[in-house]
C-alpha positions in Angstrom: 107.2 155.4 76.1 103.6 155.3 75.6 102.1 153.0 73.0 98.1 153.2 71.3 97.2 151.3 68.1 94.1 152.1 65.9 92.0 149.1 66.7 88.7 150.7 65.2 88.7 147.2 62.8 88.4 145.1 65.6 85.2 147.0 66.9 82.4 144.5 67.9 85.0 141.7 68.2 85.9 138.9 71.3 89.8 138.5 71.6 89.8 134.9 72.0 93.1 134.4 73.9 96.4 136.4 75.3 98.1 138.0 73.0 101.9 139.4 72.7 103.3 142.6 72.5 106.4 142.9 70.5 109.4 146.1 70.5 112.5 146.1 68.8 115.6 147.0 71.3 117.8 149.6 70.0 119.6 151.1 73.1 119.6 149.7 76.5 121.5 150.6 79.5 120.7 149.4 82.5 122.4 149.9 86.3 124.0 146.2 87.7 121.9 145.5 90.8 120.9 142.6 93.6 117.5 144.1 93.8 115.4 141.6 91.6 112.7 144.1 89.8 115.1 146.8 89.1 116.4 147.0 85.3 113.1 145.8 83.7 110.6 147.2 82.1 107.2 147.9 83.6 104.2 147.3 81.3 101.1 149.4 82.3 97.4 150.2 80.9 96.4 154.0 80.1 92.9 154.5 81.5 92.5 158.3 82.4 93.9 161.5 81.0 93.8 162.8 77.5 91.8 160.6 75.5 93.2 162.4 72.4 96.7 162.8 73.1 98.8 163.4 69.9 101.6 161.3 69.3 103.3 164.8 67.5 103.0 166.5 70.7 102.2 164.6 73.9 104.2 164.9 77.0 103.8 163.7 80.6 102.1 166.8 81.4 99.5 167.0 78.5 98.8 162.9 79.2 97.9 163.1 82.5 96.1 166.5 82.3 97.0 167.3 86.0 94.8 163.9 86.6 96.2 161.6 90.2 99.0 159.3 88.9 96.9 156.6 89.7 94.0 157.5 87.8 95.5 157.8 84.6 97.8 154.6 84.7 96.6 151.3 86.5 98.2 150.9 89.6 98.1 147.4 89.0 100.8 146.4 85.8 100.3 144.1 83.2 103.6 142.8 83.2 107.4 143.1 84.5 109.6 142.1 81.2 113.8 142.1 81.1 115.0 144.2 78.0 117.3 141.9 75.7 120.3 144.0 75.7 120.9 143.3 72.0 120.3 146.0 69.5 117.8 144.3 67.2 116.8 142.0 69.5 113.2 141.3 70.2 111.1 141.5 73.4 107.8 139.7 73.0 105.6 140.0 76.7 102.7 138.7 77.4 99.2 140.6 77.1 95.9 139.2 79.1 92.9 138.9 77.1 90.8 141.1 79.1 93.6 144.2 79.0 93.4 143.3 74.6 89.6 142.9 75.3 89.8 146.7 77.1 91.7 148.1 74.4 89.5 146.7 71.4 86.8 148.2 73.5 88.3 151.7 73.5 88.5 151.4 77.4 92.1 151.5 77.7 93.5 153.9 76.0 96.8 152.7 75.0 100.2 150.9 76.7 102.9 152.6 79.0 106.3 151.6 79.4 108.0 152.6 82.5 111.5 151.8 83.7 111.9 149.9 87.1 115.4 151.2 88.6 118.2 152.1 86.5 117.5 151.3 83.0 117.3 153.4 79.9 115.3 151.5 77.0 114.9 153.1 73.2 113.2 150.6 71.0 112.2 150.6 67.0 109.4 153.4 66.0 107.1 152.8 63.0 109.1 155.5 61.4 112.6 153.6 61.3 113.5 151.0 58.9 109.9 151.5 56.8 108.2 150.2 60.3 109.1 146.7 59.6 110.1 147.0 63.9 107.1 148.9 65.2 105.7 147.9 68.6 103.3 145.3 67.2 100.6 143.8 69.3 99.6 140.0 68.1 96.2 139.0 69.2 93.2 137.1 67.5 89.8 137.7 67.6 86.4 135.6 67.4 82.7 137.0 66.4 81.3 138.1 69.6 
């Protein structure tokens, strides 16, 4: 699942502290295991590939734009979150200032979320239920 707001009103602006990303859980299935990472949900910055991708008609392939792995998605993740298995159910993680900062800044170029292990995720999209469950990122900002 990959993720990009319009953050265009925030242009100019400081984020002042960490912020939160919020999803809505509407399916999850998810392989029992011992191994400790596998079953959650990797949360990564975009920094290469299309800069334009369409949200109509992007695909893995278009995204990357034949572009190394690594140079389209940090190596390095923002965070590792467990899915609530509840449908409904919210998942608030954790985002850095400087990854918000990046974003504001049009330097990342959106969110990634990638499964760790066996686990099959479907959250809320801004076109279900009037978008009242869209992926929502919470953040405030001060005057630079």
């Amino acid at each position: 699942m990959i993720l990009r707001w319009d953050l265009r009103a925030f242009a100019g602006r400081r984020v002042a502290d960490h912020g939160l990303l919020e999803l809505t859980t509407w399916s999850v299935e998810r392989q029992d295991t011992d191994l400790e990472e596998f079953g959650k949900l990797r949360i990564v910055e975009i920094l290469g590939g299309d800069p334009n991708w369409d949200e109509q008609t992007v695909t893995f392939q278009t995204l990357c734009q034949r572009q190394p792995l690594e140079e389209v998605f940090n190596t390095q993740m923002i965070i590792d979150v467990d899915v609530p298995e509840r449908r409904g159910a919210k998942l608030f993680a954790t985002i850095s200032r400087p990854v918000l900062q990046r974003l504001i800044d049009g330097r990342t170029l959106g969110i990634v979320l990638l499964p760790l292990g066996a686990l099959h995720a479907t959250f809320l999209a801004r076109e279900a239920l009037d978008g009242r469950h869209a992926a929502t990122l919470h953040f405030t900002t001060t005057d630079r």
